[in-house]
C-alpha positions in Angstrom: 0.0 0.0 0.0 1.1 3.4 -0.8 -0.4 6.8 1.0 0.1 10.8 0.3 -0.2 13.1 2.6 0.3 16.9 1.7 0.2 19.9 4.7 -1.2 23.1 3.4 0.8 25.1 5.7 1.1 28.9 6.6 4.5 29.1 6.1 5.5 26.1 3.8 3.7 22.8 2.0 5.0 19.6 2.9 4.5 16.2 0.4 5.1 13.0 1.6 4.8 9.5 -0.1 5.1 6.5 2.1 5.0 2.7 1.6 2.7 0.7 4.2 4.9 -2.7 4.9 2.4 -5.0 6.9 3.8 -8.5 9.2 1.8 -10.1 11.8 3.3 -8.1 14.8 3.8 -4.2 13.1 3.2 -2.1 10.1 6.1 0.2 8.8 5.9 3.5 6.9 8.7 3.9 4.7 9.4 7.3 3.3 9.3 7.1 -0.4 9.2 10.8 -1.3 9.2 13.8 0.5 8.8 17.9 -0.9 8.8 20.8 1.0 8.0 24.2 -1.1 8.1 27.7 0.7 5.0 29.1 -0.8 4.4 31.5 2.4 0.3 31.5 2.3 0.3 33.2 6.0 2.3 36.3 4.5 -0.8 37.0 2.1 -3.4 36.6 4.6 -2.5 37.5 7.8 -1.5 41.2 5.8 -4.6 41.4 3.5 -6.9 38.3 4.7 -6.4 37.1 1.0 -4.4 35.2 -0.8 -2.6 36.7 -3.2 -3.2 36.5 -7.1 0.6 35.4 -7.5 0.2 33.3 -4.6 -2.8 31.3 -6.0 -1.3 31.1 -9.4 2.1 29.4 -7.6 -0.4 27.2 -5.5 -2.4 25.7 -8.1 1.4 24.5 -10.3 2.4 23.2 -6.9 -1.2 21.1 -6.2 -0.7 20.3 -10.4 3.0 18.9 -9.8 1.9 16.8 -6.8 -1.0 15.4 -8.7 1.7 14.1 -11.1 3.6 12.6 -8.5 0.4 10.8 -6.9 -0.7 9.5 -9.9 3.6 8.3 -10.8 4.0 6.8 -7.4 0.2 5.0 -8.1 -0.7 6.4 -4.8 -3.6 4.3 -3.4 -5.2 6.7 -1.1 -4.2 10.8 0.1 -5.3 13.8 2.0 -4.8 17.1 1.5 -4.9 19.3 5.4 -4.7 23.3 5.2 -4.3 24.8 7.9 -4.9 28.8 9.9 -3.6 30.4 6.3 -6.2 29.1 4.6 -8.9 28.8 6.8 -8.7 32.4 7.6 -7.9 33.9 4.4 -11.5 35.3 2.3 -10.6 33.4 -0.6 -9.3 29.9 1.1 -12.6 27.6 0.1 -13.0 29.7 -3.1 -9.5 28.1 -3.9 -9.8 24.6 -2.7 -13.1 24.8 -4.5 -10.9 26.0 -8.2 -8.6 22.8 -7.4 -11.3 20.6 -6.7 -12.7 21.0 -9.6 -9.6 21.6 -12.4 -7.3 18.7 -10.4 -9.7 16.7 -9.0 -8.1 17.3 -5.7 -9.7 17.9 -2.4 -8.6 19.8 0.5 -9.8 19.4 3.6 -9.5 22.9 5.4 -9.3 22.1 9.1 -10.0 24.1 12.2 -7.4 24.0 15.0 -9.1 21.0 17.1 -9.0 18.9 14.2 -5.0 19.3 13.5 -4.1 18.9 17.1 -6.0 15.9 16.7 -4.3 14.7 14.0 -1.1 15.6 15.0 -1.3 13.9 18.9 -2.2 10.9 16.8 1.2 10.3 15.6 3.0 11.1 19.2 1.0 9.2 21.7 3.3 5.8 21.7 5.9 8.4 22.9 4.1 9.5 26.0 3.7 8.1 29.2 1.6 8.6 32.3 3.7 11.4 33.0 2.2 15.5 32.8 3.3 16.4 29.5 2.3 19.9 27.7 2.5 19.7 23.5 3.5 22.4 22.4 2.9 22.5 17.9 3.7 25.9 16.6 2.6 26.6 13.3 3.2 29.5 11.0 -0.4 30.9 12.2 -1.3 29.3 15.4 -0.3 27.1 18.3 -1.8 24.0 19.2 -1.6 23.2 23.0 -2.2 19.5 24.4 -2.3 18.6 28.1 -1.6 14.9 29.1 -1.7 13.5 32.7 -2.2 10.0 33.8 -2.0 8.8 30.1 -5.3 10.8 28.7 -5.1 13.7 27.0 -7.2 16.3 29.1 -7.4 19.9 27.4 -6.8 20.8 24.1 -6.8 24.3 22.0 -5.3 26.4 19.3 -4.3 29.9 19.6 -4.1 32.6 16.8 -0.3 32.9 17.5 2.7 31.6 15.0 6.2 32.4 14.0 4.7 33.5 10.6 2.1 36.1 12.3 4.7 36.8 15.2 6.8 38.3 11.6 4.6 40.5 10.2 3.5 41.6 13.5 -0.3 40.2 13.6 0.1 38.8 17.0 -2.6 40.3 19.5 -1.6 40.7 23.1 -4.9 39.6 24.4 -3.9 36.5 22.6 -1.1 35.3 24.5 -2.8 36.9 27.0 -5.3 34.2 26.5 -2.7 31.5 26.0 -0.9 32.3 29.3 -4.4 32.0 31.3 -5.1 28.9 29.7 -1.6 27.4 30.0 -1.3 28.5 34.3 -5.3 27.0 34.5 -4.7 24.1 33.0 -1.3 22.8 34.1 -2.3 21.9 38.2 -0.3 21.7 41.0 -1.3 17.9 41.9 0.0 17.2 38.2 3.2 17.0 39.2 6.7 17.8 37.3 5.3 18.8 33.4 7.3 18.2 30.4 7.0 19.6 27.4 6.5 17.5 23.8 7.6 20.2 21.1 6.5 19.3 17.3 7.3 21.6 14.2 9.7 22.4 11.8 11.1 25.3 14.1 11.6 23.4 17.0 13.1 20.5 15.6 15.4 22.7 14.0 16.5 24.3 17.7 17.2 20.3 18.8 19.5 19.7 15.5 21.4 23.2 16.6 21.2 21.9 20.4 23.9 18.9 19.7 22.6 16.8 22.1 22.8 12.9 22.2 19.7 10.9 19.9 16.6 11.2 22.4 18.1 13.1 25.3 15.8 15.7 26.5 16.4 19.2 25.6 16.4 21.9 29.1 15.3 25.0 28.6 18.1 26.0 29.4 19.6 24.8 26.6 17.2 26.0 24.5 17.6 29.6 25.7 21.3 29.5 24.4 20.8 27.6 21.3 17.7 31.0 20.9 20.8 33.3 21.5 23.4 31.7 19.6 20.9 31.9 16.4 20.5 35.6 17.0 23.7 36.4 17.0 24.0 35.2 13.2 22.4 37.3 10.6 19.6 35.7 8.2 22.5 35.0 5.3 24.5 33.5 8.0 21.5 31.1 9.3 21.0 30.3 5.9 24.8 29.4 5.1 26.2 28.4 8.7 23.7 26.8 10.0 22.2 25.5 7.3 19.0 26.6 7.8 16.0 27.0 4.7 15.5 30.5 3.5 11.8 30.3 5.1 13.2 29.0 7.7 15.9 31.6 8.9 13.8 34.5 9.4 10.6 32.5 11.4 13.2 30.3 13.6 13.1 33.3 17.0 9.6 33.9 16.7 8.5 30.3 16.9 11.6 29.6 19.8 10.1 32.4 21.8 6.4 30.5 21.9 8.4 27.4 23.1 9.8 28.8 26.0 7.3 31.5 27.0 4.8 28.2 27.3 7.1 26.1 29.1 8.0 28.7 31.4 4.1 29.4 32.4 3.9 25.6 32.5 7.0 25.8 34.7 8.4 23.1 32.3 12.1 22.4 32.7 12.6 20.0 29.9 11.4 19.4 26.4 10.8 15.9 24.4 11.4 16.7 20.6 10.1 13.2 18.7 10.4 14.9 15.3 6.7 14.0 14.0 4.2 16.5 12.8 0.4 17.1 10.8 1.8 14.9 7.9 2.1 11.8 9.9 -0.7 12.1 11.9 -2.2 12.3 8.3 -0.2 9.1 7.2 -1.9 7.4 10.0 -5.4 8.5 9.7 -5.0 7.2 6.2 -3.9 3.5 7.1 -6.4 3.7 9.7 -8.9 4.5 7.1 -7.5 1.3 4.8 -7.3 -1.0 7.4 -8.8 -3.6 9.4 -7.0 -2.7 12.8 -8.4 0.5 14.9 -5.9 0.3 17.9 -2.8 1.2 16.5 0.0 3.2 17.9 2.9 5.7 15.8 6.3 5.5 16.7 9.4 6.5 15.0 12.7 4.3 14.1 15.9 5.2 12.1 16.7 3.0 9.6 20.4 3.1 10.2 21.5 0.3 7.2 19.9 2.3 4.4 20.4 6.1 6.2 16.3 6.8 6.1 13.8 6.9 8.4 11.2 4.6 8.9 8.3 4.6 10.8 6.9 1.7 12.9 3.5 1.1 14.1 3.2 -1.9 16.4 -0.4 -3.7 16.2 -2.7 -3.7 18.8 -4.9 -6.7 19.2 
């Protein structure tokens, strides 16, 4: 079995093709082919509330190109997720309405419930019954996830992201808001919280951060890895540290919704297991095509062949 999943982004669109390997004890998801384009939808709309003319023109090639590559790859079953760009912007159904009907492509816009959803789908094998606090920050909003005793308790999005932190359409009665529900949420009798950080930004800051394969980053640490990025210019980021154009310039914003969280969580530490929207997409799609309806996402390096791999052991 082969599955797509593309993430309509505010700041970037992510394509991933992925082989399903089934045995009796675990399924595997091995990564066939994977695009990211920086078409920056969130610059458009969180500016103008639109999407740009040039911006739908560039989308529209990009939705063509990855039609291609479905249909190549003989894709047996995709999704297509947008996120806070879209579903925000005046003309974001108009659009997925134009592709739907030229490309034969449909895009599920989703509200901010529905990706956190998707998203704590794909990093629930990694949790305990610990308190942990997810933290995803997007390019328009941040979805917040509180754990304890093994159950996901409270859930909710925020209108705040590295991309609207940028062009400055971030409301102080926002984080207000995010603050009050972050300090009301995380309880004393919960115990010592760690945080689960997911996103391109943050995973990023855990690359930079040099710290042994699934060692828990401090805050600490992530406070000097913040300051050692600003110290380089954006040409620098992009050249030195290797970091994408789109990339260079939303990397603080996004670091500084990371630790103002974890600091109103009083959150010392930080678990970074490198998964996002796409796989929580990959594995709403085998759960759609298969039998099994218990089934857990975990990730595994596939250290003979240099890729990654990802398992999902079967629950019976």
């Amino acid at each position: 079995m082969k599955l797509a999943a593309i993430d309509i982004g505010s700041n970037a669109i992510r394509f991933q093709v992925s082989s399903v390997l089934e045995s009796k004890d675990q399924v595997l998801f091995k990564k066939m082919e994977y695009v990211r384009f920086p078409l920056r939808l969130g610059h458009d709309v969180f500016t103008t509330n639109r999407i740009s003319e040039k911006s739908v023109a560039k989308f529209k090639k990009l939705m063509e190109a990855f039609k291609l590559l479905l249909e190549l790859y003989e894709v047996d079953d995709y999704m297509l997720c947008a996120t806070s760009a879209m579903r925000e912007s005046e003309n974001g159904m108009a659009l997925a309405d134009e592709v739907r009907k030229e490309l034969g492509l449909n895009i599920e816009i989703i509200e901010g419930q529905r990706e956190a959803e998707l998203i704590n789908s794909a990093i629930r094998s990694y949790l305990g019954s610990q308190t942990y606090l997810h933290i995803d920050v997007g390019g328009g909003s941040t979805e917040l996830n509180v754990y304890f005793g093994g159950k996901k308790m409270k859930t909710r999005s925020f209108r705040v992201g590295s991309v609207r932190i940028l062009e400055n359409h971030d409301l102080p009665v926002v984080w207000s808001d995010m603050e009050h529900w972050v300090r009301e949420n995380i309880k004393p009798n919960m115990g010592k919280v760690t945080a689960v950080g997911t996103g391109g930004n943050i995973s990023k800051i855990y690359e930079l951060a040099k710290l042994k394969p699934h060692r828990l980053m401090s805050l600490k640490k992530m406070a000097e890895v913040k300051d050692m990025i600003a110290e380089h210019s954006i040409e620098e980021r992009i050249y030195k540290l290797q970091m994408n154009p789109d990339r260079a310039d939303v990397i603080l914003p996004a670091s500084t919704i990371y630790m103002r969280v974890m600091e109103w969580a009083k959150a010392k530490y930080m678990f970074v297991p490198e998964v996002g929207l796409k796989d929580g997409m990959m594995l709403h799609l085998f759960e759609r095509n298969s039998r099994q309806s218990k089934i857990e996402f975990v990730n595994k390096e596939d250290q003979s062949k240099g890729s990654k791999t990802q398992i999902i052991p079967r629950k019976f």
